[in-house]
C-alpha positions in Angstrom: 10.7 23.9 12.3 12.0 23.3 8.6 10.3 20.0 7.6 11.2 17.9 4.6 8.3 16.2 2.6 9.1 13.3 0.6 5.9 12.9 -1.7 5.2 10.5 -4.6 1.7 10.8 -4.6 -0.7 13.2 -6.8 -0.2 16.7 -4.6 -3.7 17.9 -5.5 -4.5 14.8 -3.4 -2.2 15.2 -0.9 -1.2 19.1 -0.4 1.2 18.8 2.6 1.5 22.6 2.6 -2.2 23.2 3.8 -2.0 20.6 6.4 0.9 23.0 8.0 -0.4 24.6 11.4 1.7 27.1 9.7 4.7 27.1 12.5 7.1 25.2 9.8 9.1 25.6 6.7 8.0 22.8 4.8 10.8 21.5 1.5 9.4 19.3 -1.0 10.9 16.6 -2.8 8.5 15.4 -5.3 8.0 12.7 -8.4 7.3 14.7 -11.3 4.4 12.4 -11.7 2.9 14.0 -8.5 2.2 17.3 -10.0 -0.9 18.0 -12.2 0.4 19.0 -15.9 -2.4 21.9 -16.0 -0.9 25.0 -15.1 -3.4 26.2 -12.8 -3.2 22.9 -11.1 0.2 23.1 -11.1 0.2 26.0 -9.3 -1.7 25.4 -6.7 0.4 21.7 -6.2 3.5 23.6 -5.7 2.3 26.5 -3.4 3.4 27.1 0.3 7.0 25.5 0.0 10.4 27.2 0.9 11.9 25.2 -1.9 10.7 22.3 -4.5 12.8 19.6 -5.9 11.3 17.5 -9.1 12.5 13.9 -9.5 12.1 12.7 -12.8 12.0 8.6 -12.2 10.0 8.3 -9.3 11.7 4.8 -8.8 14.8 6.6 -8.1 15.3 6.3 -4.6 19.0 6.8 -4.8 17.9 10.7 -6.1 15.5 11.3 -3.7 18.1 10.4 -1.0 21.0 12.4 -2.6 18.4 15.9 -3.2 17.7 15.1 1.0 21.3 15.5 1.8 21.8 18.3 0.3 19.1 20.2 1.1 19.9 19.3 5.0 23.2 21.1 4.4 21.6 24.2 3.5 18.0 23.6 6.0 19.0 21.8 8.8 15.6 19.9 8.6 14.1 19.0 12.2 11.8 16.4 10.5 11.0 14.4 7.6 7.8 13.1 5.9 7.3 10.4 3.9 3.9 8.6 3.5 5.3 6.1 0.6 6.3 2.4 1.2 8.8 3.1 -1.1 10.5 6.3 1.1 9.9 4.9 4.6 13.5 3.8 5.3 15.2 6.4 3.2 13.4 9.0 5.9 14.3 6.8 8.5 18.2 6.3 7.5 18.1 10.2 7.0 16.5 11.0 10.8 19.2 8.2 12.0 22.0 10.3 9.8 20.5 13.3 11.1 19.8 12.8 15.0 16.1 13.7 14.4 13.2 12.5 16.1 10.7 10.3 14.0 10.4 6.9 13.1 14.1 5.9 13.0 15.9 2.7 11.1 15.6 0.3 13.9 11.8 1.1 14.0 11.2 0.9 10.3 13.1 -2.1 9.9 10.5 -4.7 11.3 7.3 -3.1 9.4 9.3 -2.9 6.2 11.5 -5.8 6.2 8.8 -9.2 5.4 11.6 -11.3 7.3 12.4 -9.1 10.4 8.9 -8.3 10.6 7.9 -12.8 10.3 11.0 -13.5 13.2 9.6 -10.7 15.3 6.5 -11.7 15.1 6.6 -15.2 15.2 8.6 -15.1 18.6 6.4 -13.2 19.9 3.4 -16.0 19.3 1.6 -13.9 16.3 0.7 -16.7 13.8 2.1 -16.5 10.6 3.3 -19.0 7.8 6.1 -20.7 8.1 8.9 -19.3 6.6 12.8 -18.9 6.0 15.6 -16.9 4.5 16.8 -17.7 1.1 20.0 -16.8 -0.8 20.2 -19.0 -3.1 18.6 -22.0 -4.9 20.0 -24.6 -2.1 18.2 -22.5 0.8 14.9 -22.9 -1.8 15.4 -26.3 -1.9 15.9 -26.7 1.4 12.8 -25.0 2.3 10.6 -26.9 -0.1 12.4 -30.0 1.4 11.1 -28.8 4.7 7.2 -28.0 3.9 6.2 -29.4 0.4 4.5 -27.7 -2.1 3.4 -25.0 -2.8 5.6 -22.0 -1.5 5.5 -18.7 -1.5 9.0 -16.4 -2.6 9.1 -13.0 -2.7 11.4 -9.7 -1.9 11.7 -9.2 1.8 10.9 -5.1 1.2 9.1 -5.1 -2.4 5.5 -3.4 -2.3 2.5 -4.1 -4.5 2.9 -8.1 -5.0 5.7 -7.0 -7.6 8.5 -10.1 -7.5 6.0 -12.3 -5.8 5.9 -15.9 -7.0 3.9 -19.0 -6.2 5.9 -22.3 -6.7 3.2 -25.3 -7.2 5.3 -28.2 -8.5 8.7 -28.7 -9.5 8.1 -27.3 -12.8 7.1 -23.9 -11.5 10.4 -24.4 -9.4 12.4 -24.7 -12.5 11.1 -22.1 -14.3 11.5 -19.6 -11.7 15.2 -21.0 -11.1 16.3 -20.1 -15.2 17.3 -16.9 -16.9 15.7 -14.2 -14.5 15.7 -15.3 -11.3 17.1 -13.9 -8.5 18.9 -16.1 -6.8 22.3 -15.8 -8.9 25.5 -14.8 -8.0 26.8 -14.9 -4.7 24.9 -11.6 -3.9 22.0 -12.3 -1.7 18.6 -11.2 -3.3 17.1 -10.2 -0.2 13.9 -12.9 -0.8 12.5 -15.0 1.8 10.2 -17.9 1.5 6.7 -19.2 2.9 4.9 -21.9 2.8 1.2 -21.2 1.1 -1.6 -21.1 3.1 -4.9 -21.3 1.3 -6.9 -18.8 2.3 -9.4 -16.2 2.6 -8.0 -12.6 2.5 -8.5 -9.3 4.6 -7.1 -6.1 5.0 -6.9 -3.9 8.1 -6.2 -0.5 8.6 -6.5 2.4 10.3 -4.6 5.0 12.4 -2.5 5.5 15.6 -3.2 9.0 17.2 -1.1 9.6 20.5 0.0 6.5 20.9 -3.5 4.9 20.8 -5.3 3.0 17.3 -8.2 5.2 17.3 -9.8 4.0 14.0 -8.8 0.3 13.1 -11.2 -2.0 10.6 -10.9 -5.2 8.6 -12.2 -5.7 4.9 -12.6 -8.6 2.9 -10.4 -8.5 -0.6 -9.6 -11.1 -3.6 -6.1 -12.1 -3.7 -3.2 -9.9 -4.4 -2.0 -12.1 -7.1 -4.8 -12.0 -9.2 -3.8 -9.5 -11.2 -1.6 -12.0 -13.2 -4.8 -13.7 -14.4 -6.4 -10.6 -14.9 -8.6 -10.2 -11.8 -9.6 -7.1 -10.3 -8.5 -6.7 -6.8 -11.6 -5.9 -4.7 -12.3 -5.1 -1.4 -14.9 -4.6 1.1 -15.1 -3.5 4.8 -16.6 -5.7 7.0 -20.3 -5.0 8.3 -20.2 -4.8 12.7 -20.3 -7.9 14.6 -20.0 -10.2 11.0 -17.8 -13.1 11.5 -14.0 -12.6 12.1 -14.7 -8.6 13.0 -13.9 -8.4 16.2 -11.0 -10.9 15.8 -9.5 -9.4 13.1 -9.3 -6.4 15.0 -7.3 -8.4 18.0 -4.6 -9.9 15.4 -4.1 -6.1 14.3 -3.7 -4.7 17.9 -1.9 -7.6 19.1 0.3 -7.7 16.3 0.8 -3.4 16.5 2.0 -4.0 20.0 4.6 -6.3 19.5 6.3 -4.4 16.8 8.1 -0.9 17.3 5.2 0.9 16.2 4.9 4.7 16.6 3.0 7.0 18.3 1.3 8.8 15.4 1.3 6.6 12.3 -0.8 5.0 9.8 -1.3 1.2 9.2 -2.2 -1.3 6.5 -2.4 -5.5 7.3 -2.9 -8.5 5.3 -4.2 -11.0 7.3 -5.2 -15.3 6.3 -8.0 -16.9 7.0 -7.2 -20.7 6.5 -9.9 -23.2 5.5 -10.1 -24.1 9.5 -10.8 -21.0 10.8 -7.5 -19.8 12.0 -6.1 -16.3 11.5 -2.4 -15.7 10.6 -0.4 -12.3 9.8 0.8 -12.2 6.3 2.4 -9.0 7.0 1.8 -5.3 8.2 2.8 -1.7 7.3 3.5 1.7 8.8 1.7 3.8 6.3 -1.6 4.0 4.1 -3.0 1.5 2.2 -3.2 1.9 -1.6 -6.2 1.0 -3.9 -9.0 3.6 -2.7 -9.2 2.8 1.3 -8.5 6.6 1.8 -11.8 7.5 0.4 -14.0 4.4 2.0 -12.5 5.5 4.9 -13.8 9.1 4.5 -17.3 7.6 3.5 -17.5 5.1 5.9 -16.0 7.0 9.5 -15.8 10.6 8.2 -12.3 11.0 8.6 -9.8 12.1 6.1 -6.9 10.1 7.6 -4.4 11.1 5.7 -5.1 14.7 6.9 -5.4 13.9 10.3 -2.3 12.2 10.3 -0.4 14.6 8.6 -1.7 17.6 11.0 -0.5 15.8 13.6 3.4 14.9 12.3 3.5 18.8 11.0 2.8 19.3 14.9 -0.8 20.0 15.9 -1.6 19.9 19.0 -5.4 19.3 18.4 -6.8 16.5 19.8 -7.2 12.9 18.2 -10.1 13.3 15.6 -13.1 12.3 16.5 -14.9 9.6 14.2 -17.6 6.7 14.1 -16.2 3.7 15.6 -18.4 1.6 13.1 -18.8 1.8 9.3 -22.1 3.6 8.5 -22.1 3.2 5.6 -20.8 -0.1 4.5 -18.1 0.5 1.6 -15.8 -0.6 -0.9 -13.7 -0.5 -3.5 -12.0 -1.8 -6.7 -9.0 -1.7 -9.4 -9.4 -2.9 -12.8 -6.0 -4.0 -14.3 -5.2 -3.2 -18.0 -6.0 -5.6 -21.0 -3.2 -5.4 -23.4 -4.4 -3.4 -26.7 -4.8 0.0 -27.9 -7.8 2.1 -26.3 -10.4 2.9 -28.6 -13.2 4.2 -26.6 -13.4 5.0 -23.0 -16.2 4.5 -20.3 -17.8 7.6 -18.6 -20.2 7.9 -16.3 -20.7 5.1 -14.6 -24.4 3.9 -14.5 -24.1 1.2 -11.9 -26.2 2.1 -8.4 -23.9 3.0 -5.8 -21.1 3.6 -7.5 -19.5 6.8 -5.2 -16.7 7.6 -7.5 -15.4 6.4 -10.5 -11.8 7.2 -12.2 -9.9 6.4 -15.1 -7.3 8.3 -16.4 -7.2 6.4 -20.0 -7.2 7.9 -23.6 -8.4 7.1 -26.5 -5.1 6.2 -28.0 -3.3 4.6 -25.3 -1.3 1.5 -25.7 -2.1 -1.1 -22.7 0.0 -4.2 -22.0 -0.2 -6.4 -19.1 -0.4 -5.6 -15.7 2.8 -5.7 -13.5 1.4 -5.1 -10.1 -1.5 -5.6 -7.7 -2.1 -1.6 -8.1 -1.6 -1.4 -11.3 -4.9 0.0 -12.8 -6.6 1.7 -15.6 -9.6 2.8 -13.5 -11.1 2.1 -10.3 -14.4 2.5 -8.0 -15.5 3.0 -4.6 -19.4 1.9 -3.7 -21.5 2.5 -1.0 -24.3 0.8 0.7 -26.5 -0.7 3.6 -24.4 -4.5 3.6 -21.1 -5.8 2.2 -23.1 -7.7 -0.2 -25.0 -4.7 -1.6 -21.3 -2.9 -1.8 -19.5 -6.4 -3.5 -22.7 -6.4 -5.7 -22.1 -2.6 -7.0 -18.4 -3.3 -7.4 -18.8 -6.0 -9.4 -21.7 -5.0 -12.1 -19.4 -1.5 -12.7 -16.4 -4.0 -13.4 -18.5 -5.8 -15.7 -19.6 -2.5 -16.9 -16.4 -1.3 -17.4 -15.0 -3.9 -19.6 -17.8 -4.1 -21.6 -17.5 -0.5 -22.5 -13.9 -0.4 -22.8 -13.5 -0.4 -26.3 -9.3 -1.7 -27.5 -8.0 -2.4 -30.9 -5.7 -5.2 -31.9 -2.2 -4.3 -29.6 0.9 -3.3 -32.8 2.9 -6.1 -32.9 
């Protein structure tokens, strides 16, 4: 079968080629930021492909689509691939186009689309915030009329917290309603609106394997938003039987089964805990979670998800991996968001006990500005260790460590 790959991740990471059982033709379209600029790296990134298309802006979607069709011409791809939020419903409108099998649009749609995904869900009896369409500064208003301050507005298909806003007061109201908002024009902006829910967060994720989660587990995380007051964004898997586990676990599957979900895919949740106990949905994904939950989850359950999943969409008939259905160890991980300046001196080898693996790709050099996303980092970590609080513990003293090492100069004006 000839297979399209649609790939914005690092390839030495993610080599879809030697996942292949070896029966297909596998056609890459790839960021150029996914390949390694060593050439022996590069090499190797770019091996075992009947054919490899570079795309230069990897937030050029329109290019990715356009390269698609016109390799289908010439292929006649069976299936496509895509593991980034950012390509899920370009593969799905080209297996629609195409009359492929796969995850098609109407799938897609609800696990994509924040207001779908909210209507589905909440007539279905999943709890989640309240919440409304808005095209325009009267539906806003309308909507704050409706449940006070604060609310939450956002893109209905952004990724990474990017476009996310929290209105407090009228004020904040205002100032999102000036120069660069998007609700102008009579084109609608695709946003929706929620009311806030203070809140402790979690994420969940695992994977669906023949049409059963086999591997599904909740962590604990800081906020999503607190990157704009320069926060890292941590997170840390739950220990077995520790409050909220178990029910965590229910939302998930509860929530997986009302939505079109496939038969093999991967997942990635954001769940609320209110201040009275109760649980609600913030939303849920078809697809891997970013930070570094690929690699606590190969600590933790001795699975390489991503590999497993792939295996099985290139068409392996092996059976569902086997894997610890409790963490063992207990893991974690964290992103630390750039500090505006110019770097100076950069940290190595992280001192900090359990500290598994610790990456930056800085140099000395480098000029840093604020950060623009909940992923956007200048170096992360994953610990390991016997409780959650031994893993938050790690995290945080190599944060600390990290910024205290981090040496920036003034940033040029």
């Amino acid at each position: 079968m000839r297979v399209l790959v649609l790939n914005r991740f690092l390839l030495r990471f993610i080599p879809y080629s030697g996942y292949d059982t070896g029966d297909n033709e596998l056609v890459l379209i790839t960021s150029a930021s996914g390949i390694s600029p060593d050439p022996a790296q590069r090499e190797k990134d770019l091996a075992g492909y009947a054919r490899v298309v570079i795309v230069d802006n990897p937030l050029n979607s329109a290019e990715f689509e356009y390269q698609a069709n016109l390799l289908h011409a010439e292929f006649g791809f069976g299936a496509v691939v895509a593991l980034a939020e950012a390509d899920l419903l370009t593969a799905a409108r080209l297996r629609t186009r195409w009359g492929i099998a796969g995850q098609n649009w109407d799938a897609t749609v609800p696990y994509r689309d924040k207001l779908e995904m909210k209507r589905v869900l909440s007539a279905a009896g999943i709890p989640v915030a309240p919440f409304a369409r808005v095209d325009n500064v009267t539906d806003l208003l309308g909507f704050v009329d409706q449940v006070g301050y604060p609310v939450v507005v956002k893109p209905r298909r952004s990724s990474s917290s990017l476009g996310v806003r929290v209105l407090r007061d009228t004020a904040d109201l205002a100032a999102f309603v000036g120069v660069d908002t998007p609700l102008r024009g009579d084109v609608p902006p695709d946003y929706l609106a929620e009311r806030y829910i203070p809140n402790e967060m979690y994420n969940v994720d695992g994977i669906v394997t023949g049409g059963e989660v086999t591997l599904c587990w909740p962590s604990a995380t800081t906020s999503c938003l607190g990157f704009a007051d320069d926060e890292i964004l941590l997170a840390a898997g739950l220990e077995p039987g520790e409050d909220w586990q178990a029910d965590l676990v229910d939302l998930v599957r509860r929530t997986m089964a009302v939505l079109p979900t496939e038969t093999e895919t991967l997942f990635h949740a954001e769940v609320f805990r209110t201040p009275d106990g109760r649980l609600v949905l913030n939303e849920i994904g078809c697809r891997m979670g970013g930070g570094r939950i690929w690699e606590q989850f190969l600590i933790s359950f001795d699975i390489d998800i991503i590999a497993a999943h792939l295996r099985r969409l290139l068409g392996s008939k092996d059976p569902a991996p086997v894997t610890r259905t409790e963490p063992a160890p207990q893991t974690g991980w964290a992103l630390m968001p750039p500090r505006p300046g110019t770097v100076a001196a950069v940290p190595t080898d992280c001192p900090v006990p359990g500290i598994r693996h610790f990456d930056t790709g800085l140099k000395v050099g480098a000029e840093l500005g604020r950060p623009q996303s909940s992923v956007d980092a200048i170096a992360s970590f994953v610990a390991a260790g016997a409780t959650r609080a031994e893993v938050q513990a790690a995290l945080t003293a190599a944060a600390e460590w990290f910024y205290a090492e981090l040496k920036l100069e003034e940033p040029l004006a």
